[in-house]
Structure formats: C-alpha cells, structure tokens
C-alpha positions as CSV (number, residue, x, y, z in Angstrom):
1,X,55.0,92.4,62.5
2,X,53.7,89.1,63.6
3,X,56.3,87.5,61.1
4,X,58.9,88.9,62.4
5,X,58.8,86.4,66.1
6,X,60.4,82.9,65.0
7,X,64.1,82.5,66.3
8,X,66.6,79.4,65.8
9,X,68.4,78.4,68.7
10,X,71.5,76.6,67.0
11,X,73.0,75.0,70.5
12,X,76.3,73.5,68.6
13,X,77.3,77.1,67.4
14,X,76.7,78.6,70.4
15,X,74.4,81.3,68.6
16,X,70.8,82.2,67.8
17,X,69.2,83.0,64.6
18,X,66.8,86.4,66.5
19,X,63.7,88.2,64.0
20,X,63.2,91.4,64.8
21,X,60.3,91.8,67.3
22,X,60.9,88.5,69.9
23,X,60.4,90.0,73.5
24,X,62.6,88.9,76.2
25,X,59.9,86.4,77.9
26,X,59.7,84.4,74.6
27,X,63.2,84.2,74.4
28,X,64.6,83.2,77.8
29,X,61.6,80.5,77.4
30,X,62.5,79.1,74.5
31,X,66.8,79.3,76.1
32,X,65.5,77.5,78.8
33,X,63.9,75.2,77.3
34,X,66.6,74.3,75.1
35,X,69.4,74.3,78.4
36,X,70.7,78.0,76.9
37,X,71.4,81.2,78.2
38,X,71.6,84.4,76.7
39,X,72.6,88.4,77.8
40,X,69.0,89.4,77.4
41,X,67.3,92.5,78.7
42,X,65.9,92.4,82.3
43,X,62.2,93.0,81.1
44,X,60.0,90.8,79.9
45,X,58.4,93.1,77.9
46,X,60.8,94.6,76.0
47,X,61.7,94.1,72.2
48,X,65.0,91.9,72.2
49,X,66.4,94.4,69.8
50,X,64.9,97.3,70.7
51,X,66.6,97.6,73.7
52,X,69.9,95.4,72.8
53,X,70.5,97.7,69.6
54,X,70.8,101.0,71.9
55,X,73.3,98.7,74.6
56,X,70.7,96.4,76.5
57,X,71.1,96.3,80.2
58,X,71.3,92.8,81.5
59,X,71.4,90.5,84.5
60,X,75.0,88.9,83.3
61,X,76.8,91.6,81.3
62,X,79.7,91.0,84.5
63,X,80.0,87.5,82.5
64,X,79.1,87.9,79.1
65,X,78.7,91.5,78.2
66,X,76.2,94.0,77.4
67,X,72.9,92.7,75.3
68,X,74.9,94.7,71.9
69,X,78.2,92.6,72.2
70,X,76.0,89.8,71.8
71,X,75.4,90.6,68.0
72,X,77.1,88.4,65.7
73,X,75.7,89.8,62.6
74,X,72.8,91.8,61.5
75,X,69.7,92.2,58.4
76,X,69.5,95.7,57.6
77,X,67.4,97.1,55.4
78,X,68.8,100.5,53.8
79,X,66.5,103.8,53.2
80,X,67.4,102.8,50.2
81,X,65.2,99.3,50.3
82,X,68.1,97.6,49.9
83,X,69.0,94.5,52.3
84,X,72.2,94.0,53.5
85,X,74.1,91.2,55.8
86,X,76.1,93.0,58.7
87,X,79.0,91.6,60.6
88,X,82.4,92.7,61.9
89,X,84.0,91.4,58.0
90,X,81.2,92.7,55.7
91,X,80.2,96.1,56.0
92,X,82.5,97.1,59.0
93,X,81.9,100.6,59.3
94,X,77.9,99.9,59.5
95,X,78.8,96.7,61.9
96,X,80.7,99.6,64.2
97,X,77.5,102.5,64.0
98,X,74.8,99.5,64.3
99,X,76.1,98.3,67.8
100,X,74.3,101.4,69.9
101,X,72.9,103.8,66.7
102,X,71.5,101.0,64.6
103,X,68.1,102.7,64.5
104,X,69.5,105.8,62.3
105,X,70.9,103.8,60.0
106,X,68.0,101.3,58.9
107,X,65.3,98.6,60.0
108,X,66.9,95.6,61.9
109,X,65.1,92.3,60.5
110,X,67.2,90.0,62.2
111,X,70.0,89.3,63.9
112,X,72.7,86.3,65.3
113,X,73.5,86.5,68.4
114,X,75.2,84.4,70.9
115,X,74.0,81.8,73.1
116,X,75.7,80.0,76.2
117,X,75.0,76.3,77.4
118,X,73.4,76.1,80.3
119,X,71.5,73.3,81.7
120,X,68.4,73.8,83.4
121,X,69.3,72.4,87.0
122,X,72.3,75.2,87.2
123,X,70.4,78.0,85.3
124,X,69.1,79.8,88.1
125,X,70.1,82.9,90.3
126,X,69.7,84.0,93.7
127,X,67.4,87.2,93.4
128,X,66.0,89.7,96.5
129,X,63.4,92.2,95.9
130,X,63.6,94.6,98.7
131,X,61.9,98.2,99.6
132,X,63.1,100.9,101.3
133,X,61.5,103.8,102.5
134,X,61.9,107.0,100.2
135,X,64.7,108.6,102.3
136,X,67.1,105.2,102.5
137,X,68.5,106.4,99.0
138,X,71.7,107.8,100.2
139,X,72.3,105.0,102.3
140,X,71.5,102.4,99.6
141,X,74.0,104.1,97.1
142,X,76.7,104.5,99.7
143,X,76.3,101.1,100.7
144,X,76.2,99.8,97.1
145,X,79.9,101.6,96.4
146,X,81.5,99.3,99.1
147,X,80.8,96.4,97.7
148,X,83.2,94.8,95.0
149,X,80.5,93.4,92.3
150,X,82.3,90.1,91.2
151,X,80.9,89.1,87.8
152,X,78.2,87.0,88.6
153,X,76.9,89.7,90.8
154,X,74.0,92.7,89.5
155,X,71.9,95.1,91.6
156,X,69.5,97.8,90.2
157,X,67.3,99.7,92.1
158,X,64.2,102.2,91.1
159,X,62.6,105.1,92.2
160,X,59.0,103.8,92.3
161,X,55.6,104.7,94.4
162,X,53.2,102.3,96.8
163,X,50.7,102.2,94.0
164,X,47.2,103.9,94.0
165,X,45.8,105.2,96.1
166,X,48.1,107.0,97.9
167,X,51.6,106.4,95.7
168,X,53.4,107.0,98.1
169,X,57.4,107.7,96.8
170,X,59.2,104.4,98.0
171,X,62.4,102.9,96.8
172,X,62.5,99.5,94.8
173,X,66.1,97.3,94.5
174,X,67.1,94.0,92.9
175,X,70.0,92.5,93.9
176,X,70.9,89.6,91.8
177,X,73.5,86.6,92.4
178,X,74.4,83.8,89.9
179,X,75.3,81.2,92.8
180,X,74.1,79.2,96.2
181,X,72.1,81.3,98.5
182,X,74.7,81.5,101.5
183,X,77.3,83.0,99.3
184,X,74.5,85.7,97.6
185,X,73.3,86.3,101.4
186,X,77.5,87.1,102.6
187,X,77.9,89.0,99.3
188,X,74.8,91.3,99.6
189,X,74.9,91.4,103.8
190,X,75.7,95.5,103.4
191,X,72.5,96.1,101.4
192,X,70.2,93.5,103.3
193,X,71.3,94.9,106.6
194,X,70.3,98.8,105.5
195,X,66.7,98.0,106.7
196,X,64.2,97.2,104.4
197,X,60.5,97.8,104.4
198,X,60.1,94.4,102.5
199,X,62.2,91.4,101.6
200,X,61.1,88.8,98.8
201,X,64.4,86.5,98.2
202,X,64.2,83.4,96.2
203,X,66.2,80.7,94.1
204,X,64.8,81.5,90.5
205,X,65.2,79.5,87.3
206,X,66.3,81.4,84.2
207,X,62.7,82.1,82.7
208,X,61.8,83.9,86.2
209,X,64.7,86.4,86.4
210,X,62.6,89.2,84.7
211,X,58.9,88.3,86.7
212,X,59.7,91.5,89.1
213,X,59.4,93.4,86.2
214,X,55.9,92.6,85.3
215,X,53.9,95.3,87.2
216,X,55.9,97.8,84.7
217,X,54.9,95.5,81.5
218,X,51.1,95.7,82.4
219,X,48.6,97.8,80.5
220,X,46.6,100.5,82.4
221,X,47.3,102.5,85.5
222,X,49.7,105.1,85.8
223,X,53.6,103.4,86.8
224,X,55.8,106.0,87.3
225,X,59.4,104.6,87.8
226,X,63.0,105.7,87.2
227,X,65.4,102.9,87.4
228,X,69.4,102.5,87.7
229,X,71.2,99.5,86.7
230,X,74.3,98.5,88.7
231,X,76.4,95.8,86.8
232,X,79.5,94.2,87.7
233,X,81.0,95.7,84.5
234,X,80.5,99.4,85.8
235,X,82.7,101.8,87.9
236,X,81.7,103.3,91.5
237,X,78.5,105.0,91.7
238,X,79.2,108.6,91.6
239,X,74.9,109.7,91.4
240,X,74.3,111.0,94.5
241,X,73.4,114.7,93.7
242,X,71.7,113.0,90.3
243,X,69.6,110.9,91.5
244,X,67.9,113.3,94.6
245,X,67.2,115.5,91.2
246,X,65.1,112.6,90.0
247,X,63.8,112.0,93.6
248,X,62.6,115.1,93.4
249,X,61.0,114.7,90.3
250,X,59.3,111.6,91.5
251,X,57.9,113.2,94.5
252,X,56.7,116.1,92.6
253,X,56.7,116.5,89.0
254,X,55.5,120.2,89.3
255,X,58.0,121.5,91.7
256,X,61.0,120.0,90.2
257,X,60.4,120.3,86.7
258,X,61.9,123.5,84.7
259,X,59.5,126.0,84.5
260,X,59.6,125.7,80.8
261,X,58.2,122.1,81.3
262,X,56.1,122.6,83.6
263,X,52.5,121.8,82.2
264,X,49.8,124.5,82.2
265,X,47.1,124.3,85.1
C-alpha cells in the first residue's frame, strides 16, 4: 500500500491529484506548504478517503463543503478487475453511489479533488480546547443551539474520560473559528462562559488544526471516546435524549448496554 501515498497538488487548477491511502497530516502538510487548503478530515490519522468517501466531517464544510463534495473524479477498480475513470460526465450513475457508498462498489485508487489558495500568513484559525465536567452536557448543547454558526465557524465536542488511572467520564469540545481572535472570543462567549474545567485557546496554522486529535491517533492504551461534529452547514441540535444514551454508555458500558450485548462475566 506504500505506493498508493504520492499526491499532486496542481495550484493553477485549483485541484489535487489524491492516491488512495495519504492521511490527513501528510496532506494538510504538503497544502501548507504549497499556500493551499483543502476540506480535509479533522484527524490526523485518518485515511483521506476512507473517511471523505463515507461524507468526511471537516473543519470548513460551512465554506467549502463536506470532504465528499470535494471529489472531482475518481479510479475505481471494478469486482470485475476492471479500471474505470469516475466523474459527474463519465459513468454518472457510479459518480452519484460513489459520493457516500463508494466502498460497495469497488477499490478507490485515486482521486481529484479540489484545492483552495491559501497563503500561509492567513491560513490559520482560532481554535479552544475546553473541558467540562461530565454533567455540563445539557448545558453545552443548549448553549451550542443559540448560537448562529456563520460559515467560518465549527464546534464538535466528545464524550471522553481523564485517562488512566481513574478515567474519570469528562466532556471534551472544540470550538473552531476561521478569523482574529476578538471576533472568535464574541462569537463563542456562550460556550466559554458555561464554565470550563480547562481552557487551551490558540491562533493555529493550517497543519496544527488536527494536533487535538492526536491522543486518539496513538497506539496503546484504551481511548474510549464518542464524538459529535457541529458544522455551520447543520440544523439545530435536536440530541439531547441521544446523547445521555451514550453518556450512559460511556459511564458504564455494562449497565447501559442491551442485555443481548452485554459481554459474559
């Protein structure tokens, strides 16, 4: 699969020429780099494709769409072994199935995708890391659905623990802000002002956006986590009653499990 990693960044066409196993890191380095931005997913870790072919959360989809609208064309090959070039004029009824199902229909080789021009000294964002304590979760949602999410604006949040020893259930959210920091501060205030166990708010360049995502990317340890994306793209939050479910099941696998999944002692 090794062979599968170059990409092409073709600044004058706007688009990149994406093989089928880059992870995010390598390509916001190599968009940065070359004064680019792309509608990548928000961990590093993660295959390019692998998570843009099922939809692809991402930082900007307010501005440029989710990671699967960024697909210009596709290489497919067929069960049959046959290869085939994808787009929206050759082979339209695969180009409309491949944009969220593409991995029942074939293995993805490569793609185009679009890029957007960016030079380095104004790709950056306004990012805050902040934890709450377990029960702030109805507080954080009801707080989130009062806030208009212009386009340049992103927040996702995660059911996560402390960490060993004691993991102790906590709540994680990332509020994101394409713009100065006084305007991301005014624009967030309702969140910041819910009371946070922790604040970590920076000014990072493109190639940092995903770094709070590296605890999750690294081998070992157990990391349970359940995560909700907020884009500007989406509707109210309606998850409430959802979410406490999976609060539940954070806290305590056993109890809120079904009994049919419930593991054996």
């Amino acid at each position: 699969m090794a062979g599968l990693t170059p990409s092409t960044l073709v600044p004058a066409a706007h688009e990149l020429w994406l093989q089928g196993v880059v992870r995010n890191q390598a390509l916001v380095n190599a968009g940065y780099s070359n004064n680019a931005r792309f509608a990548n997913p928000t961990c590093n870790c993660l295959g390019c494709l692998g998570a843009g072919l099922g939809g692809g959360l991402t930082r900007t989809a307010g501005l440029y769409g989710w990671v699967v609208d960024q697909l210009q064309s596709v290489n497919l090959v067929l069960a049959s072994g046959e290869a085939v070039n994808v787009s929206s004029t050759n082979e339209p009824d695969l180009w409309w199935v491949l944009r969220g199902a593409a991995p029942n229909f074939g293995v993805v080789t490569s793609t185009v995708v679009s890029a957007y021009p960016m030079p380095q000294a104004v790709n950056v964002a306004w990012q805050s890391r902040l934890t709450f304590a377990d029960d702030k979760l109805k507080d954080l949602i009801s707080t989130i659905n009062t806030i208009d999410l212009a386009p340049h604006m992103q927040i996702d949040f995660l059911l996560s623990t402390s960490g060993p020893p004691a993991y102790k259930p906590m709540i994680s959210a990332i509020a994101f802000f394409l713009g100065n920091a006084s305007e991301a501060e005014k624009a967030w205030a309702p969140v910041l002002k819910i009371g946070s166990l922790s604040n970590s708010t920076n000014v990072l360049p493109y190639m940092e956006w995903g770094a709070w995502s590296d605890t999750f990317c690294a081998k070992g340890d157990r990391k349970p986590v359940y995560t909700v994306c907020q884009p500007s793209s989406s509707k109210r939050l309606n998850l409430a009653d959802r979410l406490r479910i999976v609060q539940d099941l954070h806290r305590d696998p056993r109890r809120a499990a079904p009994k049919s999944a419930t593991p054996p002692s």
